[in-house]
BAFIRO-887599 format. One record per residue: y, x, z of N, C-alpha, C in turn. Coordinates in steps of 0.2 Angstrom, whole numbers, plus 5000, padded with zeros to 4 digits. Layout:
! BAFIRO-887599
((Y; X; Z); (Y; X; Z); (Y; X; Z)) ...
! end
This chain:
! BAFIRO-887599
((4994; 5004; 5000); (5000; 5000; 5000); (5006; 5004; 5000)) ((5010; 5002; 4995); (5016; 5006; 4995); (5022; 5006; 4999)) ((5026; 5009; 5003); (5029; 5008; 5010); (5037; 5006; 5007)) ((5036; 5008; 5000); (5043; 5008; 4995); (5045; 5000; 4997)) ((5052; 5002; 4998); (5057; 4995; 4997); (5064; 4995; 4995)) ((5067; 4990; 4992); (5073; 4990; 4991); (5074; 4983; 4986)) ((5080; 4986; 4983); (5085; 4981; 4980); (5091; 4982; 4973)) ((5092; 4978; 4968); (5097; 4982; 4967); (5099; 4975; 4962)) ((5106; 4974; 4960); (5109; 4968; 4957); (5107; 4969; 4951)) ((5107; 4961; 4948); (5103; 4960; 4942); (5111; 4957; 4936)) ((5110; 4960; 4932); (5117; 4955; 4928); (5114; 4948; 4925)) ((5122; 4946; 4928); (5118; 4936; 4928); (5126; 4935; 4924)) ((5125; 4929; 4920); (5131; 4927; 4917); (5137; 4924; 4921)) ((5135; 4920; 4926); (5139; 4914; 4927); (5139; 4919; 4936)) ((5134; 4919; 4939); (5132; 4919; 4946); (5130; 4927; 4948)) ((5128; 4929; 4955); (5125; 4937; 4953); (5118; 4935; 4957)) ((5114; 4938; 4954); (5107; 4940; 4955); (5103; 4945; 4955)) ((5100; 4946; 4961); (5098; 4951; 4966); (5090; 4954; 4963)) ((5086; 4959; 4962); (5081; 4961; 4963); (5078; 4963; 4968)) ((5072; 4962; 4972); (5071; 4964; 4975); (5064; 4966; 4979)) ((5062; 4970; 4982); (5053; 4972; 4981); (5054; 4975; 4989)) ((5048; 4974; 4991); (5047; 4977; 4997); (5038; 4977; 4997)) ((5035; 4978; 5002); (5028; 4981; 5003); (5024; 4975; 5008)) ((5029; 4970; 5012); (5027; 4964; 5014); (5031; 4959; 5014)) ((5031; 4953; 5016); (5034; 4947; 5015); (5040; 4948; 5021)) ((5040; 4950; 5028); (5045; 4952; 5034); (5051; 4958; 5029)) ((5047; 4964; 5027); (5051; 4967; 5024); (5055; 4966; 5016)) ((5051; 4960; 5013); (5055; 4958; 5009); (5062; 4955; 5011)) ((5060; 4948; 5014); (5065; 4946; 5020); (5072; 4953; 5020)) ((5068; 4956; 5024); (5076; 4962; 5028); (5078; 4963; 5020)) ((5076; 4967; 5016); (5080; 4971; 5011); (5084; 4964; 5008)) ((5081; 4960; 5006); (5083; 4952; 5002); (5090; 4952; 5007)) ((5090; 4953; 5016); (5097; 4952; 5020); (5101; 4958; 5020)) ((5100; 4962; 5016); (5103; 4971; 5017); (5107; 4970; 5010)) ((5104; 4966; 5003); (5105; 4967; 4996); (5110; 4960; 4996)) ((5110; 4954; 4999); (5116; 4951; 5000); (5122; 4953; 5003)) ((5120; 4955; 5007); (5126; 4960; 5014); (5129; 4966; 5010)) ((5128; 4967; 5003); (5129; 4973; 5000); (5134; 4970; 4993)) ((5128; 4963; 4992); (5134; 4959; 4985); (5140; 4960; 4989)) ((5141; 4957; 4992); (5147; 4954; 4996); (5151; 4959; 4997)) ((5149; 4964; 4999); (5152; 4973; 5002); (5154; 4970; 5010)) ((5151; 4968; 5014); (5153; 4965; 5019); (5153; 4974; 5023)) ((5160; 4974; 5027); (5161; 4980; 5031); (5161; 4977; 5038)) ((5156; 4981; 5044); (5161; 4978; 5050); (5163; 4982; 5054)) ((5168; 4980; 5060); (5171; 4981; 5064); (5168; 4987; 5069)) ((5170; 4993; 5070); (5166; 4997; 5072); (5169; 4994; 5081)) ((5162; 4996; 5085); (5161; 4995; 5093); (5153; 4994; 5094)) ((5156; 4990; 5101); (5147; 4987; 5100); (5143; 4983; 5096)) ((5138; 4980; 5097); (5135; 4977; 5094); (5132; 4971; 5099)) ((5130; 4965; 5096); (5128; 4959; 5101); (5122; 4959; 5099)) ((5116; 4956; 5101); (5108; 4952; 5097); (5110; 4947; 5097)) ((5107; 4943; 5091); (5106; 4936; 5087); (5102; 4936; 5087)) ((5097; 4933; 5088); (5091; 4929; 5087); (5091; 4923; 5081)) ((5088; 4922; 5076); (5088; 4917; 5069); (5079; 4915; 5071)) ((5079; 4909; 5070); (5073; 4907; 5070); (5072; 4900; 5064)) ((5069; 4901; 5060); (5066; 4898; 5057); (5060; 4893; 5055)) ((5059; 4887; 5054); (5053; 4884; 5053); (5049; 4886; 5045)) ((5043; 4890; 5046); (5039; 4895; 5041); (5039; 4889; 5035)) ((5039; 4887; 5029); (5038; 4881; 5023); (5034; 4886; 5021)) ((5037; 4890; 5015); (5035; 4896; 5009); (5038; 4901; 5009)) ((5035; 4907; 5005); (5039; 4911; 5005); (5046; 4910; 5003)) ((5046; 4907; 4996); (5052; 4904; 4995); (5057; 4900; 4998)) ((5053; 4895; 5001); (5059; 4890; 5005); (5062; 4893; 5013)) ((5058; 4899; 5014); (5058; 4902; 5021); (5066; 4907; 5019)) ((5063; 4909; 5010); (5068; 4915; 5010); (5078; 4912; 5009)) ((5076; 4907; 5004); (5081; 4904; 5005); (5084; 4899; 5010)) ((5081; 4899; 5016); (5083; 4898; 5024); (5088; 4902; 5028)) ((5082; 4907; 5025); (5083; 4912; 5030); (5091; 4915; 5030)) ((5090; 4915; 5022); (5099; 4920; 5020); (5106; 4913; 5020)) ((5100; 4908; 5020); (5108; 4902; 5019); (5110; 4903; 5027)) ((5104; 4904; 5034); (5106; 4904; 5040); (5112; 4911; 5040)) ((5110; 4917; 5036); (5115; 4923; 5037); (5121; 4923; 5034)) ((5122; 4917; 5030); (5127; 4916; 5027); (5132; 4911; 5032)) ((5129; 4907; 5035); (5132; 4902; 5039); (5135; 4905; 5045)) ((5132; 4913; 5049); (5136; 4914; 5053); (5139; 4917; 5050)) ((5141; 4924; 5045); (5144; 4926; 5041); (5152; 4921; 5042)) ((5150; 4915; 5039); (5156; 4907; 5037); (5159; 4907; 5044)) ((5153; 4904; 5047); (5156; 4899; 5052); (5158; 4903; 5057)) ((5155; 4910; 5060); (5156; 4916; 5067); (5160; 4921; 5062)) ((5161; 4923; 5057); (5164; 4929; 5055); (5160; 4936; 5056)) ((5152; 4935; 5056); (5148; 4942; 5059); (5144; 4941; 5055)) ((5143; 4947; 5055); (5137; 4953; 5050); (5132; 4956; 5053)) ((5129; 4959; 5049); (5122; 4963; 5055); (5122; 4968; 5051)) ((5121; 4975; 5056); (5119; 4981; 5051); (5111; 4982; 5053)) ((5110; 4979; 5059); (5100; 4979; 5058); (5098; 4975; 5059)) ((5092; 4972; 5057); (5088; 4967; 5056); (5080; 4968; 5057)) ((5078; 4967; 5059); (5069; 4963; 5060); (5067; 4958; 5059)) ((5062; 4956; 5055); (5058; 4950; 5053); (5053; 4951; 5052)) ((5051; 4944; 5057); (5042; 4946; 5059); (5040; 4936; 5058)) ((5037; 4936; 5055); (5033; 4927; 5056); (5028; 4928; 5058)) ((5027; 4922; 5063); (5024; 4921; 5067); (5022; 4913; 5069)) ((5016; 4909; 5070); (5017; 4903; 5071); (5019; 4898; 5069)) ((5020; 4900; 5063); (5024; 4895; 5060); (5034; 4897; 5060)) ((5034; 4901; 5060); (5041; 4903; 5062); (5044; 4907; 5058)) ((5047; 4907; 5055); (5052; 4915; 5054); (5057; 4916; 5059)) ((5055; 4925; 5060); (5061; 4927; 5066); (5065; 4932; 5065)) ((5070; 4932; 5064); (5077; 4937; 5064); (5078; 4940; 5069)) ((5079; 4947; 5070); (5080; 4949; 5079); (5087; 4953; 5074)) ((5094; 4951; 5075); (5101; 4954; 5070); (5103; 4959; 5078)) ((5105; 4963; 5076); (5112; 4966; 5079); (5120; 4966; 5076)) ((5123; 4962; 5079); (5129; 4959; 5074); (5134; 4960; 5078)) ((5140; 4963; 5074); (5147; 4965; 5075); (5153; 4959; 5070)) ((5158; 4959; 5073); (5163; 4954; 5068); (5163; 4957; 5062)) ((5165; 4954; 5057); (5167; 4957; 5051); (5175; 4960; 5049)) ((5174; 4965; 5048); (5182; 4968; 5046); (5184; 4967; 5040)) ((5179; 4966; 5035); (5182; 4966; 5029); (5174; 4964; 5023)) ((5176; 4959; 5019); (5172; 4955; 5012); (5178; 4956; 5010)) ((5173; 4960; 5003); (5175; 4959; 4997); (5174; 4953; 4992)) ((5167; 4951; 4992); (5166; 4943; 4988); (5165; 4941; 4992)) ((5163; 4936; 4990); (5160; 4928; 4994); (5154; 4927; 4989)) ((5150; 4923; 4995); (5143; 4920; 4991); (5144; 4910; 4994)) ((5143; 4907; 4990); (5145; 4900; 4992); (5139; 4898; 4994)) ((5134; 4900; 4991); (5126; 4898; 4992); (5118; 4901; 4989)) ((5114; 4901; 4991); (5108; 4904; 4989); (5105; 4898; 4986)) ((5102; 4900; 4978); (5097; 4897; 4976); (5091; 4897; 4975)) ((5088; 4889; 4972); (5082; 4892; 4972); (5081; 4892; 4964)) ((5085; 4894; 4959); (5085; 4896; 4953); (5080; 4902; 4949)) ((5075; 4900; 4946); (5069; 4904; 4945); (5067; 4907; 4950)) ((5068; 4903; 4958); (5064; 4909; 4962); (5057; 4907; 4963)) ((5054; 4915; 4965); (5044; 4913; 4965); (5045; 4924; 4967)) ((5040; 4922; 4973); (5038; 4929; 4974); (5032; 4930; 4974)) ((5032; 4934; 4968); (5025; 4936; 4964); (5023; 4946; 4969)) ((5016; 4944; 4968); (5012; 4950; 4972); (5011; 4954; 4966)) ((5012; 4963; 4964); (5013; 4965; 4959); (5009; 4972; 4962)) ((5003; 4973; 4960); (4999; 4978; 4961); (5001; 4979; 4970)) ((5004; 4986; 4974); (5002; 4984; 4982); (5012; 4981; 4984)) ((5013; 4977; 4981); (5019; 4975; 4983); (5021; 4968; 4980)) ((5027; 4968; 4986); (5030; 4959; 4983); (5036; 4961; 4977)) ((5040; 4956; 4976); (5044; 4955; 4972); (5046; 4948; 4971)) ((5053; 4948; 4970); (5059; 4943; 4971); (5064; 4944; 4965)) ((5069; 4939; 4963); (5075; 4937; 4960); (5077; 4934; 4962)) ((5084; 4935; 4966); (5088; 4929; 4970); (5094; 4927; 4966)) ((5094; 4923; 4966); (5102; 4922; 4963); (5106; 4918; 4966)) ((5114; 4920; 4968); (5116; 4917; 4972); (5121; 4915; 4969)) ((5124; 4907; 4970); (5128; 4904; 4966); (5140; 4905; 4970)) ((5142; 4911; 4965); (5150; 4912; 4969); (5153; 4909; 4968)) 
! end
């Protein structure tokens, strides 16, 4: 299994869309929240840091993933906080975020929404993969 993960922006006409592969479906997840937190160019607030906890009810990969980011989107919206680390682990039917979050000092763009526009995360020799596309 390959430990390889990452991400990198796909040119899309209208919207921007995301590439992105990781080694399991948790680490899919984080890069999928590292590679939005990058469209944006979100910078934060240098100090401390607080833990957020996200928790999620498990549907599919897909419906979890686009949960998952519309929840990081909404504190983003609604608290003004970003995270520079992340963990996600599913469990019991749950997806779990463990964030460590600081305000935000500075976005560049905005993302209005995540969709589920061609999304399907296909198993591609020892790894996942994804295209997200977020509608700005």
């Amino acid at each position: 299994m390959s430990t390889l993960s990452g991400h990198r922006e796909r040119p899309h006409t209208a919207d921007w869309s995301l590439d992105v592969w990781a080694y399991d479906l948790p680490s899919l997840f984080e890069e999928a929240a590292r590679g939005m937190a990058e469209l944006m160019d979100l910078r934060l607030r240098p100090g401390p840091r607080s833990k957020r906890r996200i928790q999620i009810p498990w549907s599919d990969a897909e419906g979890s993933l686009v949960g998952f980011l519309s929840e990081l989107l909404y504190l983003d919206e609604s608290e003004g906080l970003g995270f520079d680390r992340i963990q996600v682990t599913i469990h019991a039917g749950l997806l779990i975020a463990n964030l460590e979050v600081a305000p935000i000092a500075a976005q560049a763009k905005e993302i209005k929404a995540v969709t589920y526009h061609n999304l399907a995360v296909h198993q591609v020799d020892d790894h996942l993969e994804t295209t997200i596309v977020f509608d700005v």
